[in-house]
MARTITOR-863592 format. One line per field, with one value per residue (C-alpha): residue number from 1; y, z, x; residue in one letter. Coordinates in Angstrom, 3 decimals. Layout:
// residues N
i = NUM / ...
y = Y / ...
z = Z / ...
x = X / ...
aa = A / ...
This chain:
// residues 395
i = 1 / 2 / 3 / 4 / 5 / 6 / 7 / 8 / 9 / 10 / 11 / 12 / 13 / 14 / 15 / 16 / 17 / 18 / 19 / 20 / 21 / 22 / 23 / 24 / 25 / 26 / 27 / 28 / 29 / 30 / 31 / 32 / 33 / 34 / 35 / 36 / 37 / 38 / 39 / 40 / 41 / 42 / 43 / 44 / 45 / 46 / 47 / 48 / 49 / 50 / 51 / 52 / 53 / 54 / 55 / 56 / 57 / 58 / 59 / 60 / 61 / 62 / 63 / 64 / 65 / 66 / 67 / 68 / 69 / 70 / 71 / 72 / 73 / 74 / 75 / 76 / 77 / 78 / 79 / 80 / 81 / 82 / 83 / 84 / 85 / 86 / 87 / 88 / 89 / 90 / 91 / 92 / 93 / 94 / 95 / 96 / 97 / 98 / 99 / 100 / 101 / 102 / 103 / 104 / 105 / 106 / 107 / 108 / 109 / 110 / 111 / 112 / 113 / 114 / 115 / 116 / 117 / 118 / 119 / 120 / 121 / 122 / 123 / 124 / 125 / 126 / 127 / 128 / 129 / 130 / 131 / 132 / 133 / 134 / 135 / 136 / 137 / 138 / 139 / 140 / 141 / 142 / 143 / 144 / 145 / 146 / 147 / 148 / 149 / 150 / 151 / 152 / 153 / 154 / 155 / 156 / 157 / 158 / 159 / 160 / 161 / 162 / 163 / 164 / 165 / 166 / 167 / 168 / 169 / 170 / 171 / 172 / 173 / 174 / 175 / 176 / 177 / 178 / 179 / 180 / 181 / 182 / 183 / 184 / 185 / 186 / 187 / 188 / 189 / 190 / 191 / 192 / 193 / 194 / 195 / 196 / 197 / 198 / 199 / 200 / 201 / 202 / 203 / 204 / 205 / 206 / 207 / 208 / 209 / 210 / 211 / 212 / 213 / 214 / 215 / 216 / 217 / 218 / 219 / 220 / 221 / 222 / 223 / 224 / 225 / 226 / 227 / 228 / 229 / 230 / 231 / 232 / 233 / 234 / 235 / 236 / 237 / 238 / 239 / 240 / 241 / 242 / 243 / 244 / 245 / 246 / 247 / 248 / 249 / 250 / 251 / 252 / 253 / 254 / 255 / 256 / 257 / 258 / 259 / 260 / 261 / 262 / 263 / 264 / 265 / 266 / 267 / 268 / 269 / 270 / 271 / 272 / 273 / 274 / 275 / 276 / 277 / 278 / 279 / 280 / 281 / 282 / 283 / 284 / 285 / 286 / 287 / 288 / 289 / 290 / 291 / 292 / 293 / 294 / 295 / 296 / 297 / 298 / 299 / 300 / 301 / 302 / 303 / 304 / 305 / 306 / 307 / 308 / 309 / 310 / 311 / 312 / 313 / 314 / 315 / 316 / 317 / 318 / 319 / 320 / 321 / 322 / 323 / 324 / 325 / 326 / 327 / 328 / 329 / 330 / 331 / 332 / 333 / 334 / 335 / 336 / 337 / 338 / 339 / 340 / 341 / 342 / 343 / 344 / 345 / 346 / 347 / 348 / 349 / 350 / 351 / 352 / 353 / 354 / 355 / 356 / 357 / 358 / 359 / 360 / 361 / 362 / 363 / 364 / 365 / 366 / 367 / 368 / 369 / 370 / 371 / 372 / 373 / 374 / 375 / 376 / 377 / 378 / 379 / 380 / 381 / 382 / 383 / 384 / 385 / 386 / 387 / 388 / 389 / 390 / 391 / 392 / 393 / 394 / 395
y = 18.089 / 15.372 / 12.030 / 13.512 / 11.028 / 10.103 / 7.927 / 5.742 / 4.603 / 1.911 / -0.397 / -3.652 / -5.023 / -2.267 / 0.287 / -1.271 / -2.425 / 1.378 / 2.982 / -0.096 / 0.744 / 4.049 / 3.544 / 1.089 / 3.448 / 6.175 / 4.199 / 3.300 / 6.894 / 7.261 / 8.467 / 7.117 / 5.286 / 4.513 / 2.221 / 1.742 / -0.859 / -1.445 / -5.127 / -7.104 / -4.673 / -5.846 / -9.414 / -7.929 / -5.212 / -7.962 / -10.437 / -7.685 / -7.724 / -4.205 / -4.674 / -6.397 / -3.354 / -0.867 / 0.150 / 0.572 / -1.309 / -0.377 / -1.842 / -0.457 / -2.564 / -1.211 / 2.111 / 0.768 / 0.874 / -1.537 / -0.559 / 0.332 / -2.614 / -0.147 / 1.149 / -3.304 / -4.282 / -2.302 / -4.192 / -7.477 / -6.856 / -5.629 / -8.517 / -11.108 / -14.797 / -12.885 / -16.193 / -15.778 / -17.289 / -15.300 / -12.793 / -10.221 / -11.592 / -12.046 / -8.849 / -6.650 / -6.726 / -6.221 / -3.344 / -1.814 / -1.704 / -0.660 / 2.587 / 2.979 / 2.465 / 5.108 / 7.626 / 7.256 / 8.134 / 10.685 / 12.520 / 11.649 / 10.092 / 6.618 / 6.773 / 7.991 / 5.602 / 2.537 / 3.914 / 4.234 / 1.195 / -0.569 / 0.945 / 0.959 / -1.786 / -0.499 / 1.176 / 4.068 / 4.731 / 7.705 / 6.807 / 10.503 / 8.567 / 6.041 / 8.559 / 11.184 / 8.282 / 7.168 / 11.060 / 11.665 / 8.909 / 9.534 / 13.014 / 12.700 / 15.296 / 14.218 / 11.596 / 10.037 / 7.864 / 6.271 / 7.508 / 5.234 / 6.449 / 5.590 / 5.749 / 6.644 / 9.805 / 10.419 / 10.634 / 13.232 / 15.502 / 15.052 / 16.219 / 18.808 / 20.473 / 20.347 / 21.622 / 18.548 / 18.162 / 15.410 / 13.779 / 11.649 / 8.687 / 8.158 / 4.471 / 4.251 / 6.940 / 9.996 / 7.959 / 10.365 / 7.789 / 9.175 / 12.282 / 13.458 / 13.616 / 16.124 / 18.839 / 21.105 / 21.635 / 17.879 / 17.268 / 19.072 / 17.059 / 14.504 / 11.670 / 10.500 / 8.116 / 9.926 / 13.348 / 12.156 / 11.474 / 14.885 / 16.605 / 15.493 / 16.320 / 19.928 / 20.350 / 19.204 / 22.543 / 21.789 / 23.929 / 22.736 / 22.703 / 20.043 / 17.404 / 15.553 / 12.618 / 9.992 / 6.845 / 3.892 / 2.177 / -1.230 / -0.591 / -0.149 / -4.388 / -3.640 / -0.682 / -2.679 / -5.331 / -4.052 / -5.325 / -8.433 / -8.742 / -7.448 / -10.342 / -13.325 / -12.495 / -11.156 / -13.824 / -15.850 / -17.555 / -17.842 / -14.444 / -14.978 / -12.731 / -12.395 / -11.782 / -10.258 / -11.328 / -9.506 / -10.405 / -8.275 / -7.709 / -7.096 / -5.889 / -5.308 / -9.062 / -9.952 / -8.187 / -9.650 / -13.382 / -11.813 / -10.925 / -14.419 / -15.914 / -14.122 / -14.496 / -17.922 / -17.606 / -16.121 / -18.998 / -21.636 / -19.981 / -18.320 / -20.972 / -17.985 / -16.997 / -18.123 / -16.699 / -17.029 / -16.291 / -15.111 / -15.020 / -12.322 / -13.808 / -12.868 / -15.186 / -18.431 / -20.192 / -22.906 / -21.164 / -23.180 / -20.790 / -21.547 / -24.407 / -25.375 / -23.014 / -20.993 / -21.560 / -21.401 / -19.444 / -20.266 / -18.560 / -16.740 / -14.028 / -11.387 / -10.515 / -14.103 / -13.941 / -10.522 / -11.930 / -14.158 / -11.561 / -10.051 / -7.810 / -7.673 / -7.322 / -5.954 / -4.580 / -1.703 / -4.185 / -2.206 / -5.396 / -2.892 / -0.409 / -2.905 / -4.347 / -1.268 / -0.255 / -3.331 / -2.564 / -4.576 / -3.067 / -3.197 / -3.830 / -1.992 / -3.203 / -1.134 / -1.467 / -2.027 / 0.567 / -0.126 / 0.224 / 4.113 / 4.592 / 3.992 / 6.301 / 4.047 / 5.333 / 8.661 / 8.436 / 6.561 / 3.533 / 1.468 / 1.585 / 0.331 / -2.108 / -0.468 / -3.328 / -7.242 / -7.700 / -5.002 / -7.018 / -9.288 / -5.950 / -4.320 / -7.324 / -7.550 / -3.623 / -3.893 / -7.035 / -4.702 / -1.699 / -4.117 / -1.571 / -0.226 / 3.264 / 6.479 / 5.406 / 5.408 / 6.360 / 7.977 / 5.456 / 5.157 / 5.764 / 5.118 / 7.922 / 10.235 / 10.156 / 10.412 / 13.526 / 14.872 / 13.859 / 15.813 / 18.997 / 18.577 / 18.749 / 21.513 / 23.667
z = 17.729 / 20.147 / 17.479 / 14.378 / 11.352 / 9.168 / 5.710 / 4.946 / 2.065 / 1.009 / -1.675 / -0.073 / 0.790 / 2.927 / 2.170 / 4.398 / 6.993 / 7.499 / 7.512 / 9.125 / 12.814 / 12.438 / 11.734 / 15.321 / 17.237 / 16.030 / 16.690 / 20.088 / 20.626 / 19.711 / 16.160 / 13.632 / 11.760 / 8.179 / 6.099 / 1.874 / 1.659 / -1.781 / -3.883 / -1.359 / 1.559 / 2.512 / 3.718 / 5.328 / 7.337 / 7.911 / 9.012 / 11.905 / 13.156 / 13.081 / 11.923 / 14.668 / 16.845 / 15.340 / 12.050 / 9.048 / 6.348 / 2.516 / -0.538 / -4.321 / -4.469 / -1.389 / -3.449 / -6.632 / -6.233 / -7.083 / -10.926 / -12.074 / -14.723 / -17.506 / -15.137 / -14.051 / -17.459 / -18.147 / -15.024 / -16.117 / -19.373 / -18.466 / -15.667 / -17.612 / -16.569 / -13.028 / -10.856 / -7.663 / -5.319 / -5.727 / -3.271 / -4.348 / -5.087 / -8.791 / -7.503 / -6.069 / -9.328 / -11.891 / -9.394 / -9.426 / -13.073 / -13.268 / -11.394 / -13.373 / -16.231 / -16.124 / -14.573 / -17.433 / -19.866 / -17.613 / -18.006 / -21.456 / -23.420 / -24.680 / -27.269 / -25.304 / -22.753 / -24.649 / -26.427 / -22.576 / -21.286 / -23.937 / -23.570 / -19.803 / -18.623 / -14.941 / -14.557 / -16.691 / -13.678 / -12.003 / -9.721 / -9.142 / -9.171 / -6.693 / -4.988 / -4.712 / -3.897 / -0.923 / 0.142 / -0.473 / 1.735 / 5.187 / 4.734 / 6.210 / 8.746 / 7.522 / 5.305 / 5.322 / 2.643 / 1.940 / -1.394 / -3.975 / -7.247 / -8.887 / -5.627 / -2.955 / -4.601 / -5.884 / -2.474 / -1.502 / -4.494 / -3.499 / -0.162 / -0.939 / -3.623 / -1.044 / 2.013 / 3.747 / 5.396 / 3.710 / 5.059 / 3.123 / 4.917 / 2.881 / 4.075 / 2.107 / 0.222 / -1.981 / -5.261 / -8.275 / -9.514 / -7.506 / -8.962 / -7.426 / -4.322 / -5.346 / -6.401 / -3.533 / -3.370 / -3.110 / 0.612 / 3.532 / 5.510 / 4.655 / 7.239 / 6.252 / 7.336 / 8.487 / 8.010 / 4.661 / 3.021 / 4.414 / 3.038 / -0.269 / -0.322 / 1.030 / -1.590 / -4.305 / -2.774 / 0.140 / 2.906 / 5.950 / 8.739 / 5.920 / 6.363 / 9.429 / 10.132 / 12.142 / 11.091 / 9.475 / 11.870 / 9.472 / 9.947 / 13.700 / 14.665 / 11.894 / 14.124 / 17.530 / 15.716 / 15.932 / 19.154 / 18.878 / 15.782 / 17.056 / 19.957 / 17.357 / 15.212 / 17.191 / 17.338 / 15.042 / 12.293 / 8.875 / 8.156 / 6.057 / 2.995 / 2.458 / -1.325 / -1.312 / -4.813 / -6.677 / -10.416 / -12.488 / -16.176 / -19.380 / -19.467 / -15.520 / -15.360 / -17.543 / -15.228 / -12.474 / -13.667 / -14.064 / -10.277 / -9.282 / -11.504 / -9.528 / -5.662 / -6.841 / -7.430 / -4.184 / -2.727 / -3.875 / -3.461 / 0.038 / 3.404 / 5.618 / 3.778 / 3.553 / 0.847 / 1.327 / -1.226 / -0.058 / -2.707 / -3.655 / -3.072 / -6.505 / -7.665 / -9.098 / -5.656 / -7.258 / -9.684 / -11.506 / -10.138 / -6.172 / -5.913 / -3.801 / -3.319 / -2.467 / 0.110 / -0.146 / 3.429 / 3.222 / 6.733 / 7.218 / 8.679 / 6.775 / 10.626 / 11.088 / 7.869 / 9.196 / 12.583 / 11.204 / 8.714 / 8.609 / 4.841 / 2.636 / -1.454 / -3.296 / -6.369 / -4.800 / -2.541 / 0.138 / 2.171 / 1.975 / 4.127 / 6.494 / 6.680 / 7.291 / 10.002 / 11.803 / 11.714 / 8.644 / 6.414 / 2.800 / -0.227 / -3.770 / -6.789 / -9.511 / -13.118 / -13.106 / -13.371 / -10.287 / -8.528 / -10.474 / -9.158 / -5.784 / -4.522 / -1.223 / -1.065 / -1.618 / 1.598 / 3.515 / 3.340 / 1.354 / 0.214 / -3.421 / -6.040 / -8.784 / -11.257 / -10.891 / -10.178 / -7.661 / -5.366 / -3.763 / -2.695 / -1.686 / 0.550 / 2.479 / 2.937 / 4.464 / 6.574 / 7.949 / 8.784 / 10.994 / 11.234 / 9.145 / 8.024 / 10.423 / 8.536 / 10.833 / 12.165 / 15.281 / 18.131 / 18.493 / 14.570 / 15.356 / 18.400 / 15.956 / 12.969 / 15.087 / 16.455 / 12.898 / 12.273 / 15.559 / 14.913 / 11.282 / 13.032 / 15.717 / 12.771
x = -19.782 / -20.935 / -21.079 / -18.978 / -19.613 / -16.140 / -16.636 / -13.069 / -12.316 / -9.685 / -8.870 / -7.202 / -3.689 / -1.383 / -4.461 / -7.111 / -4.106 / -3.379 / -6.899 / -8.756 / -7.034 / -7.615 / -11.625 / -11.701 / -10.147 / -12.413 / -15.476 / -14.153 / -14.385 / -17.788 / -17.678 / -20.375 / -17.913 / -18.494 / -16.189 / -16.198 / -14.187 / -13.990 / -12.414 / -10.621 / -10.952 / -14.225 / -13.402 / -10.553 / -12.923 / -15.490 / -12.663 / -11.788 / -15.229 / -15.148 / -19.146 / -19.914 / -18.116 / -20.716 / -19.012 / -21.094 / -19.125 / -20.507 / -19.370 / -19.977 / -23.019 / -24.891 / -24.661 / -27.158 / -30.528 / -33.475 / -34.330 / -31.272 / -30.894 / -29.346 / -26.189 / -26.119 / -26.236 / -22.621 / -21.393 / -22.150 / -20.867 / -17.647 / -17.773 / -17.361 / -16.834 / -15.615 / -15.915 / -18.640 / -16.504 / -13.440 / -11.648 / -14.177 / -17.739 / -19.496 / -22.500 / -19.498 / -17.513 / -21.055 / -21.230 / -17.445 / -17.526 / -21.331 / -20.667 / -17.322 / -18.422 / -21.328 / -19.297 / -16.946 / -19.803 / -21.202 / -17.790 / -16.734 / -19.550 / -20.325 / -17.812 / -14.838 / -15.790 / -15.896 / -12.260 / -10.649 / -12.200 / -10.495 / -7.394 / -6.780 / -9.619 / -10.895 / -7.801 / -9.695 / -12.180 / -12.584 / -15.438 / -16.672 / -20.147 / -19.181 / -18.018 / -20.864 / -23.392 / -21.283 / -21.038 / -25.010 / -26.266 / -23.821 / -23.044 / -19.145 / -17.727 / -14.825 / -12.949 / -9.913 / -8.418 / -4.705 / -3.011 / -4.818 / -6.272 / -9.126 / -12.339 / -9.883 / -8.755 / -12.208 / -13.529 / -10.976 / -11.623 / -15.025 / -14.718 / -13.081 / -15.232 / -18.165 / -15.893 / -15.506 / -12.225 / -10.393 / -7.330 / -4.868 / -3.293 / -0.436 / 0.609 / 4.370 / 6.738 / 6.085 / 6.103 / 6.409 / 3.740 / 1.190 / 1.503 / -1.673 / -0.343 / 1.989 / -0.682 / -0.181 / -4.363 / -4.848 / -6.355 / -6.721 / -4.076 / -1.641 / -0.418 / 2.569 / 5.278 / 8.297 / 10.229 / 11.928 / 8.392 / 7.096 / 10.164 / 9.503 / 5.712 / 6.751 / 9.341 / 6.190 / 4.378 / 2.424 / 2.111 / 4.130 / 1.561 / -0.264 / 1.945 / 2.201 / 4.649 / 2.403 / 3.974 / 1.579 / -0.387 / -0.125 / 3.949 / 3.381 / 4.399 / 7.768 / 8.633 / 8.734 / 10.539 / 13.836 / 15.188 / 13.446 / 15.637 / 18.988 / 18.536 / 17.425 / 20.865 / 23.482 / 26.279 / 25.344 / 28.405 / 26.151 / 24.481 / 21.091 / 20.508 / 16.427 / 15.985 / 12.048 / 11.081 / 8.044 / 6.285 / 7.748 / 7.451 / 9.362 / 12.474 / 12.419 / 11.911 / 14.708 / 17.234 / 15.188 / 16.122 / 20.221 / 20.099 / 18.458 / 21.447 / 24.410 / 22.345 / 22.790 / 26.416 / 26.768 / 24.854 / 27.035 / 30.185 / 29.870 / 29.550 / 29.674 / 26.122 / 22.491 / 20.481 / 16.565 / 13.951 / 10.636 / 8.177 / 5.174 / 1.568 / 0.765 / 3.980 / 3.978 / 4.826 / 7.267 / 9.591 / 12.114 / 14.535 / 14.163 / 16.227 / 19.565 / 21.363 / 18.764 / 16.492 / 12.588 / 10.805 / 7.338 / 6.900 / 2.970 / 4.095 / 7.117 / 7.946 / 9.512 / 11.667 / 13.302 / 13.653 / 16.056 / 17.542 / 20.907 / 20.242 / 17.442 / 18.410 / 14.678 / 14.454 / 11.995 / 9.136 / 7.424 / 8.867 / 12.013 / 10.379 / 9.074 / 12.730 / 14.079 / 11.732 / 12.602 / 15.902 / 17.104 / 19.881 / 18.194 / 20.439 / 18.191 / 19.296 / 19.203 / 18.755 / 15.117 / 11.912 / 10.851 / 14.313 / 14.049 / 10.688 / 10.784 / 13.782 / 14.628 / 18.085 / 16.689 / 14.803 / 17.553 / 16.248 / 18.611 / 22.194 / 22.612 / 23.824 / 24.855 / 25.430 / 24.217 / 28.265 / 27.791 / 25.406 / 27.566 / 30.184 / 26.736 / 25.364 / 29.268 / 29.436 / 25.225 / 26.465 / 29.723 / 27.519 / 24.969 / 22.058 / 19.523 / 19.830 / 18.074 / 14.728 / 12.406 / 8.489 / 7.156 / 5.693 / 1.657 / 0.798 / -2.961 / -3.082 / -1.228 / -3.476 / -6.359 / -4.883 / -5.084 / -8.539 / -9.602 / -7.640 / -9.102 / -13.207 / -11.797 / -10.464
aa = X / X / X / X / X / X / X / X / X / X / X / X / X / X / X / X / X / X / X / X / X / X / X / X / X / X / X / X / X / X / X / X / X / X / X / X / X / X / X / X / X / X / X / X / X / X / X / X / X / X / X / X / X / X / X / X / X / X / X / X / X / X / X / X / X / X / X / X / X / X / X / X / X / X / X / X / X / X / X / X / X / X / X / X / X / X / X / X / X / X / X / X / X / X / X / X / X / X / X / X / X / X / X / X / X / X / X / X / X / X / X / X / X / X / X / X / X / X / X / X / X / X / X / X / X / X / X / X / X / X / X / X / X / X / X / X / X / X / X / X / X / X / X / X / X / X / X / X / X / X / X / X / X / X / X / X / X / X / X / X / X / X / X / X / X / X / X / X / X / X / X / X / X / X / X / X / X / X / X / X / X / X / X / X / X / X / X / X / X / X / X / X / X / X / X / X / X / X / X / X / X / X / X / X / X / X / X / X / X / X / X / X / X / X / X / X / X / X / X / X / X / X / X / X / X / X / X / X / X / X / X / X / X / X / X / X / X / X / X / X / X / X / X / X / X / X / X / X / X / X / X / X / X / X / X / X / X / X / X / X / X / X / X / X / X / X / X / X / X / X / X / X / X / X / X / X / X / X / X / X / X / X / X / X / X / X / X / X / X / X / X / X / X / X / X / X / X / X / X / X / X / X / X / X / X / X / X / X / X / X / X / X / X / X / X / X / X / X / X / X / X / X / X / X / X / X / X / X / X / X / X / X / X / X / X / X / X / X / X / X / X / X / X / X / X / X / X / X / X / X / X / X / X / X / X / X / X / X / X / X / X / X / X / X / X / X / X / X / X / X / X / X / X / X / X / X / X / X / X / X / X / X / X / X / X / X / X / X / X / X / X / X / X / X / X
């Protein structure tokens, strides 16, 4: 197959950060490239100039035609007062929800539509329309997605029904929330991030030869980190503690504000430590709580704040595994839903905290051991997932 022709398909944040290397190399190899990048993937795809490099970059609009007011009128409905100059534009979000929407009815009727809609807002889309219409006008070789529901996973199940080869790139852990991804028929090929992820995903079913540990190529500059890091800390008399906060909610966020109360504690009572706060993007950005004696990194870039890192305390943030590839020990605190759902010290990547009293004990035993945990990814993600993807057309 001289020009093979491969459809990707991401959502934004760590999705499009894995998958968007991936499509460059690919169309620096010749391959008609095509990219969905769907919400705020496409101004990071455009931002990369990977249009300008020969990539055909779609987005749900390109996919409605001229005529088809009834399937726009659900989108604008559902739309809303969506503002037009937002990370994802006014006629791209009439259009997400337009082709959601109808697929919904399509599949369930009006009536069970309107009920799941109003239950679970866009989170009840299943996008086998979006999905099909992408499909129908390039006609993929091949498709590769990361482990997101909703489009991403449509795609795949797509593929798959019309014997397309469809490869997962699955950019984090094994997450029992992404329970599709345990179905042992789901995709062709899963890329995954090291041996502990594939272990779990071949202990869910899957065949063996289906799951190959390539590393992330978005996790690829957190991976070279580590010596950089070992040099920026090593004798050093004040160790700094990196607390990666996240929004939580509910009860997880009342135990959130007991841990904040006791890294505070530690703050004020320990000279030998530095405890740092780095705050989620989708935080409020001046809490109440981030005051001396706890200090506020406002730093672009995560890599910086682990440079400077001697343990990381999270309460499950991916910025664990990117600490931990870089060679950071990781403190998890339990006691939270989202410590319970993400498993780190299941896959070695963190030690825990039992208890809020715990932390402090768990933050001196991280700061005697020095070194992350054997968590870890192969070198050269991008060269290895493309290695899939060619095996997959060869096959």
């Amino acid at each position: 197959m001289s020009r093979p022709t491969i459809l990707c398909a991401t959502y934004g944040g760590g999705h499009v950060n894995a998958c968007l290397p991936v499509a460059e190399a690919l169309n620096a190899r010749g391959w008609d490239v095509h990219f969905l990048a769907l919400t705020t993937a496409y101004a990071a795809v455009l931002d990369s100039g990977a249009s300008a490099a020969g990539i055909t970059v779609w987005q749900a609009r390109d996919l409605i035609s001229e005529g088809e007011d009834a399937l726009l009128g659900h989108g604008v409905r559902l739309a809303g007062d969506a503002p037009s100059d937002g990370p994802v534009s006014r006629e791209e979000t009439i259009a997400y929800h337009a082709l959601g929407y109808h697929d919904l009815m399509v599949v369930h009727g009006e009536g069970r539509a309107a009920a799941l809609y109003a239950k679970k807002g866009r989170a009840a889309f299943e996008h086998g329309e979006l999905a099909a219409r992408i499909c129908d006008r390039i006609q993929p070789d091949l498709v590769l997605t990361t482990n997101s529901p909703r489009a991403e996973k449509a795609v795949i199940e797509l593929a798959q029904k019309r014997n397309i080869p469809a490869v997962v790139l699955n950019d984090t852990l094994a997450s029992e929330t992404n329970h599709w991804l345990h179905n042992r028929s789901y995709a062709d090929a899963i890329c995954v991030l090291g041996d502990p992820v594939r272990d779990v995903l071949i202990a869910s079913g899957h065949a063996a030869e289906k799951v190959v540990v390539t590393g992330n190529p978005a996790l690829e500059p957190m991976r070279k980190l580590s010596d950089r890091r070992n040099k920026r800390t090593e004798g050093r008399h004040h160790k700094v503690v990196l607390y990666a906060s996240q929004p939580l909610v509910g009860e997880d966020k009342l135990h959130q504000s007991r841990v904040i109360a006791e890294l505070t504690r530690i703050a004020g009572t320990r000279d030998d430590l530095e405890l740092r706060a780095r705050l989620h993007p989708n935080e409020p950005q001046d809490p109440d709580w981030l005051r001396p004696p706890l200090h506020h990194v406002q730093t672009a870039a995560l890599a910086d704040d682990l440079l400077a890192a001697n343990v990381l305390v999270t309460h499950g943030s991916t910025v664990g595994i990117e600490a931990a590839l870089a060679g950071v020990p990781v403190v998890l605190q339990l006691g939270s839903s989202v410590a319970q759902n993400c498993r780190f010290e299941e896959y070695g990547i963190a030690m825990v905290s039992q208890k809020v009293t715990d932390l402090e004990t768990a933050i001196d035993r991280a700061l005697l051991q020095g070194f992350a945990t054997s968590f870890s990814m192969p070198p050269n993600a991008i060269g290895n997932v493309v290695a899939v993807l060619e095996e997959m057309l060869d096959s």
